[in-house]
C-alpha positions in Angstrom: 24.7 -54.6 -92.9 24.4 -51.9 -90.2 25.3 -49.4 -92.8 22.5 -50.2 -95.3 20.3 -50.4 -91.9 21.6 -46.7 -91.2 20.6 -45.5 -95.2 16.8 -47.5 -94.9 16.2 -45.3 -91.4 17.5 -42.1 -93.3 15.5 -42.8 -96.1 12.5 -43.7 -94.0 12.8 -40.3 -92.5 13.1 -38.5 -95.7 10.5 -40.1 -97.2 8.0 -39.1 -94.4 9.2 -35.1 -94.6 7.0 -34.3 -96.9 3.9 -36.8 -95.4 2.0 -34.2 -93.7 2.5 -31.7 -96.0 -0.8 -30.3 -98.2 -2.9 -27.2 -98.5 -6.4 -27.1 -99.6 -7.0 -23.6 -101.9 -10.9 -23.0 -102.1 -11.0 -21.1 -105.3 -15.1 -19.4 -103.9 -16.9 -18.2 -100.9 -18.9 -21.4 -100.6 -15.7 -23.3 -100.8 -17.4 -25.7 -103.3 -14.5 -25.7 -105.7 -11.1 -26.1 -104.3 -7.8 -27.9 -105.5 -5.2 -29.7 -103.0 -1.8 -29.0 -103.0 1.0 -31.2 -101.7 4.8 -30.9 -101.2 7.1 -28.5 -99.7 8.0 -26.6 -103.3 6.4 -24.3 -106.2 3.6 -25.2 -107.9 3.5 -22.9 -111.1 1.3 -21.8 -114.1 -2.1 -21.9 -112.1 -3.5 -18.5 -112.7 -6.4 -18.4 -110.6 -8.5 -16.5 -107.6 -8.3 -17.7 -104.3 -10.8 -17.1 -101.6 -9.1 -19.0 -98.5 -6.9 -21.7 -97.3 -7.1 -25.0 -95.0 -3.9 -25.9 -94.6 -1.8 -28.4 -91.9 0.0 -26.3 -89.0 3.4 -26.8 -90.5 2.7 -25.1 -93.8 2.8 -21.7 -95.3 1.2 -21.0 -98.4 2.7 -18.1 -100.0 0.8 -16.6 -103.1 2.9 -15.0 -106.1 1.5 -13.0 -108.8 4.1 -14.4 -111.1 3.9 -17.7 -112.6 7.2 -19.5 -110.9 7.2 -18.3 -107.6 10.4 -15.7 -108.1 10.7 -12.4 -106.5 8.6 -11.9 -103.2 5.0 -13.4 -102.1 1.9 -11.2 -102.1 0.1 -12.9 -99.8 1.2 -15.4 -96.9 -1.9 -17.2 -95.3 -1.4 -20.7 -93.0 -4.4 -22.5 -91.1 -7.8 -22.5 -92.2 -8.4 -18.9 -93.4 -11.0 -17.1 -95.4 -9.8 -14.0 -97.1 -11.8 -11.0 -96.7 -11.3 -10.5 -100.3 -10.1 -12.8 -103.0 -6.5 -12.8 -104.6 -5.4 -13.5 -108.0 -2.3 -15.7 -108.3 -0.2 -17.6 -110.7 1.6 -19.3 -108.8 1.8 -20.8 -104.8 4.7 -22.3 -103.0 3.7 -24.2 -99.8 6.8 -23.8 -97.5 7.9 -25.0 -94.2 6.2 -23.1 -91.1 7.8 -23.8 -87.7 5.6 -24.6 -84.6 6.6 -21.6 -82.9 5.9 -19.2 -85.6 3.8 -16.2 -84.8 2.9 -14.5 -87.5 0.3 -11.5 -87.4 -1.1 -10.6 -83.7 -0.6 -13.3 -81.3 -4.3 -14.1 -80.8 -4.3 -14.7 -84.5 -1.4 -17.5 -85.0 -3.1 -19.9 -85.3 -4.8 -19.4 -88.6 -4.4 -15.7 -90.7 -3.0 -14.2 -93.5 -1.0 -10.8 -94.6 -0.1 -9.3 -97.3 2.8 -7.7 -98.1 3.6 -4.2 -98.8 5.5 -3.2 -102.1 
């Protein structure tokens, strides 16, 4: 009994990884059109422009020009970020982004974006 107690708490846990997890890609300026995204893993074949992210503090949403998310991101954005210009994708993977992460300059941690260089 304490054993099948043991695998409901584990499962509890696992279940609730992924809870929290979702990143909203506004796909204009306006950010009238958008689609939510959910899940720490690739979501492929989208081929489309994004303008700017709102996404939880946990999550990274790196954009890949490909359409499964192989070989290295183009652009990294996290928070709630507007793009000074728009990026074409084809796919996005939303991946796991520590509290303490400080990416770009650290007055901008909280929300930003960068791309990265070939």
């Amino acid at each position: 009994m304490k054993f099948l107690h043991q695998l409901f708490v584990i499962s509890a846990v696992l279940a609730n990884y992924d809870e929290d997890v979702e990143a909203r890609i506004y796909h204009d300026k306006h950010e009238h059109r958008s689609n939510l995204y959910k899940k720490y893993r690739c979501h492929s074949d989208l081929d489309d422009t994004a303008w700017g992210i709102k996404a939880n503090e946990n999550v990274y949403v790196d954009f890949f020009h490909n359409k499964d998310c192989s070989g290295h991101w183009k652009r990294r954005a996290w928070g709630r970020t507007t793009f000074k210009d728009s990026i074409d994708y084809c796919s996005i993977r939303l991946s796991r982004r520590e509290k303490g992460d400080r990416e770009g300059s650290s007055d901008e941690s909280d929300s930003d974006y960068k791309n990265h260089d070939d």
